[in-house]
C-alpha positions in Angstrom: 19.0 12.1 -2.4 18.2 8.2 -2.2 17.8 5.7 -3.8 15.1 3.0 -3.3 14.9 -0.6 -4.4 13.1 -4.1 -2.9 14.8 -6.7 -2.5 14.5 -10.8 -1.8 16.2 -10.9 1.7 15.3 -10.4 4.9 11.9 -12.0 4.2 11.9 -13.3 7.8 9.2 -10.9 9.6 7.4 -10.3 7.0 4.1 -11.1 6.9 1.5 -12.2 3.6 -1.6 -13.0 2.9 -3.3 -14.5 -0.6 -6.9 -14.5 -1.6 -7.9 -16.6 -4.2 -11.0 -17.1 -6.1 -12.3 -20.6 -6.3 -14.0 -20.3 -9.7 -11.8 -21.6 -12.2 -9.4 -23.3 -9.7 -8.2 -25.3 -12.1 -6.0 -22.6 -13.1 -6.1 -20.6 -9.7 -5.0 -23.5 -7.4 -1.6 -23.6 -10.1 -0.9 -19.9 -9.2 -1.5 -20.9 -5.9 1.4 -23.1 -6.3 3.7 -21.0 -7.7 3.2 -18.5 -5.5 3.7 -20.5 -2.9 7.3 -22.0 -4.3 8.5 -18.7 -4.5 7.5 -17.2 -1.1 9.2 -20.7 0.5 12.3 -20.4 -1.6 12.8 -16.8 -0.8 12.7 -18.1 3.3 8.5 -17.7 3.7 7.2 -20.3 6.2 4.0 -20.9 4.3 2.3 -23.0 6.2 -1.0 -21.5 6.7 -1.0 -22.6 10.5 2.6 -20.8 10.7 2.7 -16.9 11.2 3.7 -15.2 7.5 1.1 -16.2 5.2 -2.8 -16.2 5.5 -4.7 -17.4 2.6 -7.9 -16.3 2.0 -10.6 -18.4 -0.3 -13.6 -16.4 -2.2 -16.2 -17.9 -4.9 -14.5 -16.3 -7.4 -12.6 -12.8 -9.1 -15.0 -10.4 -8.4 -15.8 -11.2 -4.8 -10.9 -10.8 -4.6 -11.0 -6.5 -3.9 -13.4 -7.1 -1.2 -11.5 -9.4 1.0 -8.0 -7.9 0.2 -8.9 -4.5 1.4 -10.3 -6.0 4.9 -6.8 -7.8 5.1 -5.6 -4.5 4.0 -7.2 -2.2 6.9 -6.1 -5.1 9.6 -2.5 -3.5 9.2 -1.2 -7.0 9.4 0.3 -7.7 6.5 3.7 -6.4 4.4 1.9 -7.3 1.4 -1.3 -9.1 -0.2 -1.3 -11.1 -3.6 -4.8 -11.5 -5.2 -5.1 -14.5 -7.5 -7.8 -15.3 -10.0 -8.5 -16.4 -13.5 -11.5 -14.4 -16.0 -11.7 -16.5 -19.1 -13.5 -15.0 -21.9 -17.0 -16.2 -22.9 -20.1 -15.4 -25.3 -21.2 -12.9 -23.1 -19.7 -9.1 -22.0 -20.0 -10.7 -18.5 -16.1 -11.2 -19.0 -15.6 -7.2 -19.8 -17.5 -5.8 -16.9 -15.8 -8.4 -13.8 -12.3 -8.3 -15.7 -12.7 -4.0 -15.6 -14.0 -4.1 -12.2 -11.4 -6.3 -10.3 -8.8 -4.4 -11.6 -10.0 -1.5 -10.6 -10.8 -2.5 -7.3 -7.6 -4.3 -6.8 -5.6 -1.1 -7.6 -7.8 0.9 -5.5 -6.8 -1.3 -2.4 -3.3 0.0 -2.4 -4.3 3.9 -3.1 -6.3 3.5 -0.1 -4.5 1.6 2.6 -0.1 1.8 1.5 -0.6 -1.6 1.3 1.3 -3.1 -1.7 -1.8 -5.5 -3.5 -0.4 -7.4 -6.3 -2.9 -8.0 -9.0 -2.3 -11.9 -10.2 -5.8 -12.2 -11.9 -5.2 -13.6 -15.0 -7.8 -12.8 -17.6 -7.8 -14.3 -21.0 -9.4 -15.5 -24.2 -9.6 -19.1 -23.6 -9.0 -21.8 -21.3 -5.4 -22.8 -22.8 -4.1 -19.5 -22.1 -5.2 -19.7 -19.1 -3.4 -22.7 -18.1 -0.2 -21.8 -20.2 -0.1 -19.1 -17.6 -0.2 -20.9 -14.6 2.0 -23.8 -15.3 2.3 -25.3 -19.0 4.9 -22.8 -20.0 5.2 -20.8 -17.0 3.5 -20.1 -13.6 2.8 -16.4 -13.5 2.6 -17.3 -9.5 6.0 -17.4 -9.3 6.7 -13.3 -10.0 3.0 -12.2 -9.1 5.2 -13.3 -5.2 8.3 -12.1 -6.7 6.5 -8.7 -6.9 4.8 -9.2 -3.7 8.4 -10.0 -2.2 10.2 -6.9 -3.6 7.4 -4.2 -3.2 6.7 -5.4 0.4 10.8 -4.6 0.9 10.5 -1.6 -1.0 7.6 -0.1 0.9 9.2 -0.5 4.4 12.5 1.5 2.6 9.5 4.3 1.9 7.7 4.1 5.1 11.0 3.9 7.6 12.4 7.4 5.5 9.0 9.2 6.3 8.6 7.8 9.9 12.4 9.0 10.2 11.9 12.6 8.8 8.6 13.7 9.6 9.1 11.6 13.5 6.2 9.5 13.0 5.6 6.3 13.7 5.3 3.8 11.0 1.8 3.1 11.2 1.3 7.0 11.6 3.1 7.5 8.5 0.7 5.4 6.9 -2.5 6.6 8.4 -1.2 10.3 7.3 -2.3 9.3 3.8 -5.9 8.3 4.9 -8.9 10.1 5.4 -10.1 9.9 9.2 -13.3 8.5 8.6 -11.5 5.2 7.2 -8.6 5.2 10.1 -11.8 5.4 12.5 -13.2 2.4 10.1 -10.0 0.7 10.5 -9.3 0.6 13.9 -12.8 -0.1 14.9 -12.4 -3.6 12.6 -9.0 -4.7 13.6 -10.3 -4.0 17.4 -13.1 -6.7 16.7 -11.8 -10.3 16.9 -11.4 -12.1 13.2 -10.0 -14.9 11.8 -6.9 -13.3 10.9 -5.6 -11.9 14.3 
């Protein structure tokens, strides 16, 4: 039996991309920075004209699972961080976009093997908020960390299948996929973007 376990090193092909909702970016632009710190300590070039991290820019939290799972199905990328910030009002509007960005965040991954990292802070007020994403600590910093170690981890997991069932890498991951959505894939990524 194995063992299987990210790690930090080796970070030099791999490839990221962040999506971050403008509302609040006050707060988001901070996790932005942390992020950021991290990835460029741990080797990243992130210069978003250099070749291992795309960022992404959306109006705000809920509009996050949308973009990330078309990064997602372009096959591109080792691993995507989604940033945002849901501040609690006077309304349920908080409950229902907090509930559905998380589930749509953790659906990304299910569907695609892409590690998604869910850095969408949601809190009661404003000073949590910020407490979060720089007065105390930046929660940017390990919302990379975890993007860092599961992108490692996953190409541990994908190299063992590709190895013992004698796929390819991509094939191993496509296994897990309905056709109709590897159809859907291919036809996108075949279609010139912004991101190729």
């Amino acid at each position: 039996m194995a063992v299987f376990e990210g790690t930090f090193t080796h970070t030099d092909r791999m490839r990221f991309a962040i999506v971050i909702g403008r509302f609040n970016d006050l707060v988001t632009s901070k996790l932005l920075e942390g992020c950021q710190d991290c990835l460029k300590r741990h080797g990243i070039d992130i210069d978003p004209n250099g070749t291992q991290v795309d960022y992404a820019w959306v109006p705000g939290s809920f509009e996050v699972p949308l973009v990330a799972r078309q990064l997602a199905l372009t096959n591109r990328y080792d691993a995507i961080v989604c940033l945002g910030a849901i501040i609690k009002g006077q309304t349920p509007h908080f409950d229902y976009v907090a509930a559905e960005v998380s589930k749509g965040i953790a659906a990304i991954g299910f569907q695609t093997g892409v590690p998604v990292i869910f850095g969408v802070l949601t809190t009661d007020t404003m000073q949590q908020a910020l407490e979060r994403a720089g007065i105390k600590s930046n929660l940017g910093w390990n919302y990379a960390m975890s993007a860092l170690e599961m992108a490692s981890l996953m190409k541990q997991v994908k190299s063992v299948g590709a190895e013992h069932y004698g796929n390819h890498l991509e094939g191993a991951t496509n296994a897990a996929l309905p056709a109709a959505t590897i159809k859907s894939a291919a036809a996108e990524s075949a279609e010139p973007n912004e991101f190729t």
